[in-house]
C-alpha positions as CSV (number, residue, x, y, z in Angstrom):
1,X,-63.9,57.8,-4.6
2,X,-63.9,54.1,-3.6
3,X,-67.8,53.4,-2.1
4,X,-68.4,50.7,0.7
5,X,-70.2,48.8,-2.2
6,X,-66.8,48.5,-4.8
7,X,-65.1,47.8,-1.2
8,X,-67.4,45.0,-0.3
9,X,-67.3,43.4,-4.6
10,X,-63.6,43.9,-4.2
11,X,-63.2,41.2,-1.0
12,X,-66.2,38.9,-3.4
13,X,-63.8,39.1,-6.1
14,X,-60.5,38.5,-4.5
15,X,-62.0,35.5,-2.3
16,X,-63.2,33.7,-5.2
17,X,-60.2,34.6,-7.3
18,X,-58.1,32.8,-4.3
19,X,-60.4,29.6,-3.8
20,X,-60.0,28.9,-8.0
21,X,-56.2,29.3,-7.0
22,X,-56.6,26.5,-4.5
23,X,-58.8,24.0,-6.6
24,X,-56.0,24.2,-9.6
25,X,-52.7,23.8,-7.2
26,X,-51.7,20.0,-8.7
27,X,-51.6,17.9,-5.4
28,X,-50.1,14.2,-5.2
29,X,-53.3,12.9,-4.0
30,X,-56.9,14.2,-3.6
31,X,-57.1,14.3,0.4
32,X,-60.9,14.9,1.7
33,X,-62.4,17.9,2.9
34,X,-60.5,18.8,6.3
35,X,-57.1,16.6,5.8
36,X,-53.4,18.5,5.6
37,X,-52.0,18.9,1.4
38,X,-48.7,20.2,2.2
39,X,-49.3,21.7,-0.8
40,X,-51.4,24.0,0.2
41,X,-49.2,24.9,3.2
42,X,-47.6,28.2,1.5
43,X,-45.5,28.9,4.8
44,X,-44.7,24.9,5.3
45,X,-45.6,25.9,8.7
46,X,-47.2,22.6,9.3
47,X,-50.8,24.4,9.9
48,X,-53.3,25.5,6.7
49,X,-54.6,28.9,7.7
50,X,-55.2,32.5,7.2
51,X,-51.4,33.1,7.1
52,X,-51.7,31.4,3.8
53,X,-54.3,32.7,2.1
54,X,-52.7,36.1,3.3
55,X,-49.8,35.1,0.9
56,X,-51.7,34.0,-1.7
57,X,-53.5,37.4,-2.2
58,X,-50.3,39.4,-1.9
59,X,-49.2,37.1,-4.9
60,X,-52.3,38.4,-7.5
61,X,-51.9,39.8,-10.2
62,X,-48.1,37.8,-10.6
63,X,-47.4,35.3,-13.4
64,X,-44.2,33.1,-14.1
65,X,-43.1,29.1,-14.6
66,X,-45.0,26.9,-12.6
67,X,-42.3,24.4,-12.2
68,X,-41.9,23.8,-9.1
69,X,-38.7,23.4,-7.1
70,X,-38.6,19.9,-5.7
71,X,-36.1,18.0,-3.5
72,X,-35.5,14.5,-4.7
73,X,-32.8,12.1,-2.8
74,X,-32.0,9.1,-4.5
75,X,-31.5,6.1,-2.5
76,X,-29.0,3.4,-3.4
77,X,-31.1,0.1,-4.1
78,X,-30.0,-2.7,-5.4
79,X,-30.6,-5.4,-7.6
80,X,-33.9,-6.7,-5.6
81,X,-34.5,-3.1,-4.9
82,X,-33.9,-3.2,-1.3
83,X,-31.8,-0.4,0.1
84,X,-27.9,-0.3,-0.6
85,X,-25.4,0.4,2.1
86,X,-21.9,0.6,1.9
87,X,-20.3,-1.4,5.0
88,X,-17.4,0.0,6.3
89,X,-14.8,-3.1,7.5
90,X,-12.9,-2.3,10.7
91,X,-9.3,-2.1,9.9
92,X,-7.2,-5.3,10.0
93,X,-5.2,-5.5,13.7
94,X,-1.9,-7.7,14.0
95,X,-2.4,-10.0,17.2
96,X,0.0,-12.5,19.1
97,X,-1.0,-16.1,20.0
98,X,0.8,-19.2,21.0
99,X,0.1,-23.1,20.4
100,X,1.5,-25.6,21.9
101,X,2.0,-29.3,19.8
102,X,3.1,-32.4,21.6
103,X,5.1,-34.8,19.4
104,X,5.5,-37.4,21.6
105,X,3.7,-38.9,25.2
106,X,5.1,-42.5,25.8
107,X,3.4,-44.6,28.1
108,X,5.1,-47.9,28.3
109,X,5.7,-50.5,25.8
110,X,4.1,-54.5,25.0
111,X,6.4,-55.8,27.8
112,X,5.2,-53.1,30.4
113,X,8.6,-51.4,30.7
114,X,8.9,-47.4,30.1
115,X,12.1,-46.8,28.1
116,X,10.9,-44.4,26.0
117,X,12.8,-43.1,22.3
118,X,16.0,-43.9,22.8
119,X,18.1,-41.5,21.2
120,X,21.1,-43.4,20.8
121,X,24.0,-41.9,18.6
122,X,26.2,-45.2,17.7
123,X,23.1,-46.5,15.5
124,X,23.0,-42.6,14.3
125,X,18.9,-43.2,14.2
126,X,17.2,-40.0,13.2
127,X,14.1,-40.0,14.9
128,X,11.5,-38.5,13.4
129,X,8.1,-36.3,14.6
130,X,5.0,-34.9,12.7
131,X,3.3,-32.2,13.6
132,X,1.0,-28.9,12.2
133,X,-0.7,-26.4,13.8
134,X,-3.1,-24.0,12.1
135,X,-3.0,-20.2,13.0
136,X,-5.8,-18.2,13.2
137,X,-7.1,-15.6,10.3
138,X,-4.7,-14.1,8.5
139,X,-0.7,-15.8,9.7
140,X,1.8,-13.3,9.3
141,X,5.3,-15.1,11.1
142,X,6.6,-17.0,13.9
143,X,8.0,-15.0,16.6
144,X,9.5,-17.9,18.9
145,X,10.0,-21.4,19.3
146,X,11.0,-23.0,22.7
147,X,10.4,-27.1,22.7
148,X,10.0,-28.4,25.6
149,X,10.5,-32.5,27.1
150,X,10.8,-35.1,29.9
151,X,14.2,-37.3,29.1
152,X,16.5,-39.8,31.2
153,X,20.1,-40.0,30.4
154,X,21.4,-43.3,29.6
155,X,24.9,-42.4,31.7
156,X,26.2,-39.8,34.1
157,X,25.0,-36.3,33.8
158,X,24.5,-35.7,30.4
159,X,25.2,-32.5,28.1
160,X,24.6,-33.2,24.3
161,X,24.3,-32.2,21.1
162,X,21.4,-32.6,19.2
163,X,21.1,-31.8,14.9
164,X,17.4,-30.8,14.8
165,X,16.3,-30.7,11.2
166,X,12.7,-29.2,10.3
167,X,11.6,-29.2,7.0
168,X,15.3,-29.6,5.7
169,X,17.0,-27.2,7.5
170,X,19.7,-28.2,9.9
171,X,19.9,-26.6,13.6
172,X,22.2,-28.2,16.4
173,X,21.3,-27.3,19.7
174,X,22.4,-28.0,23.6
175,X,20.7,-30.2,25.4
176,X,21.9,-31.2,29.1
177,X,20.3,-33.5,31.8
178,X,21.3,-33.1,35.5
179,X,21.6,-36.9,36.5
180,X,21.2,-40.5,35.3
181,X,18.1,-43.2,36.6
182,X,15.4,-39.6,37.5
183,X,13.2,-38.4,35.2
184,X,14.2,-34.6,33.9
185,X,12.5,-32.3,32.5
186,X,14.2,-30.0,29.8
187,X,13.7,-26.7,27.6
188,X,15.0,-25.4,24.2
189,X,14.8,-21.7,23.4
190,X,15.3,-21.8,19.4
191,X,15.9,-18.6,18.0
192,X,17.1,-18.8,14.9
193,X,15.2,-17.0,12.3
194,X,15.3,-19.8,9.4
195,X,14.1,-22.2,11.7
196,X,11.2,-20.0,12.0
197,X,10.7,-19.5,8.7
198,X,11.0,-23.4,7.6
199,X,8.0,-24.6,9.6
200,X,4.7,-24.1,7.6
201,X,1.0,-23.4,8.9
202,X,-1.6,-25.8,8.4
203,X,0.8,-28.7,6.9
204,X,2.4,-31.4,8.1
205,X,5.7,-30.4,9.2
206,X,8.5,-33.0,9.9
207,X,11.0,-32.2,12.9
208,X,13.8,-34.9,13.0
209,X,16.5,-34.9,15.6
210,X,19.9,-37.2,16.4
211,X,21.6,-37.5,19.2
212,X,25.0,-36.4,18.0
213,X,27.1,-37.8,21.3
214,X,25.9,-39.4,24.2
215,X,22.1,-41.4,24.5
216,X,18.6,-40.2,26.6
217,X,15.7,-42.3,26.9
218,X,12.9,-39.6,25.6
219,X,9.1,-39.4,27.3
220,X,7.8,-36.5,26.3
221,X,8.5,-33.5,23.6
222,X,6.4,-30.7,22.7
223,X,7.1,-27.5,20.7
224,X,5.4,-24.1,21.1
225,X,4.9,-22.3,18.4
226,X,4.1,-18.3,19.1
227,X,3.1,-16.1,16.3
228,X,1.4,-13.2,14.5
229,X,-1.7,-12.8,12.9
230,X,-4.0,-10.6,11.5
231,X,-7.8,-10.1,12.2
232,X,-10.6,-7.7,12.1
């Protein structure tokens, strides 16, 4: 028969049994008196109290490996031991952008007169014009050419032929001005391919032309250039 005095040695022996329990669980540190050991928090309820002393005893008499199970993440670092992240690059995105070049913008010569290039085919003079442009990021093609100018024919309304060369490749073309003595401006939509291909980014590229029939007096020329390009 269990007497009030084995009851009350009992409870001595099972609170001291539990407080040597607590002074031999290996902690990372040694808080003070009072401070939180997450340790000692059986439940990991964020609170030490009688809920875990109430697990403790339910654990005597029990033996077994004290390993404990432990959660370790290892962080990437790198070579100054600052944290490694892997960068993800947007993907690349083909775009469309146009440049315009002007090859020529006469103003008048020593004697104060404005006759401009004369593109005169009897003296079969190739003139010739320098130009470059430089695409942005990554250039993938040209897309289209169109090369625009102010001109006056040298004789009644004048439809020619000119033999554009760009880079050595050959390309005659149609060029026609409405009336003699007015300044005109005119267009050229190029749209062959090879030409495209034979002009070069961020080079200088050479664009002669000759005046295959007739004669213009020539102000201004300019080519634009639209293309495609990748970026980020």
């Amino acid at each position: 028969m269990v007497t009030k005095k084995d009851l009350v040695i009992a409870i001595l022996c099972t609170f001291c049994l539990t407080a040597s329990l607590f002074m031999v669980i290996p902690t990372r540190s040694s808080p003070d008196i009072g401070d939180y050991d997450p340790w000692i928090d059986v439940n990991d309820d964020g609170v030490i109290d009688i809920s875990d002393l109430v697990i403790m005893v339910g654990t005597i008499p029990s033996e077994g490996d004290p390993t404990k199970n432990v959660n370790v993440t290892n962080f990437p670092l790198d070579g100054q031991g600052n944290l490694r992240v892997n960068v993800i690059e947007k993907p690349l995105q083909t775009y469309n952008e146009c440049v315009s070049v002007q090859l020529l913008s006469f103003e008048g010569d020593a004697l104060g007169t404005a006759q401009g290039i004369k593109l005169f085919n009897p003296l079969s003079i190739r003139q010739e014009f320098l130009f470059c442009f430089s695409p942005k990021s990554i250039f993938l093609n040209i897309t289209d050419i169109w090369i625009g100018g102010v001109g006056m024919a040298a004789s009644a309304t004048y439809i020619d032929n000119w033999n554009m060369i760009i880079n050595n490749y050959e390309l005659n073309v149609v060029v026609s001005l409405p009336a003699v003595t007015e300044f005109t401006m005119f267009k050229l939509h190029i749209t062959d391919n090879e030409f495209y291909k034979a002009i070069k980014p961020n080079t200088t590229n050479i664009l002669g032309i000759l005046d295959l029939l007739n004669s213009m007096h020539l102000y201004s020329l300019t080519i634009f250039v639209e293309y495609r390009y990748q970026a980020r």
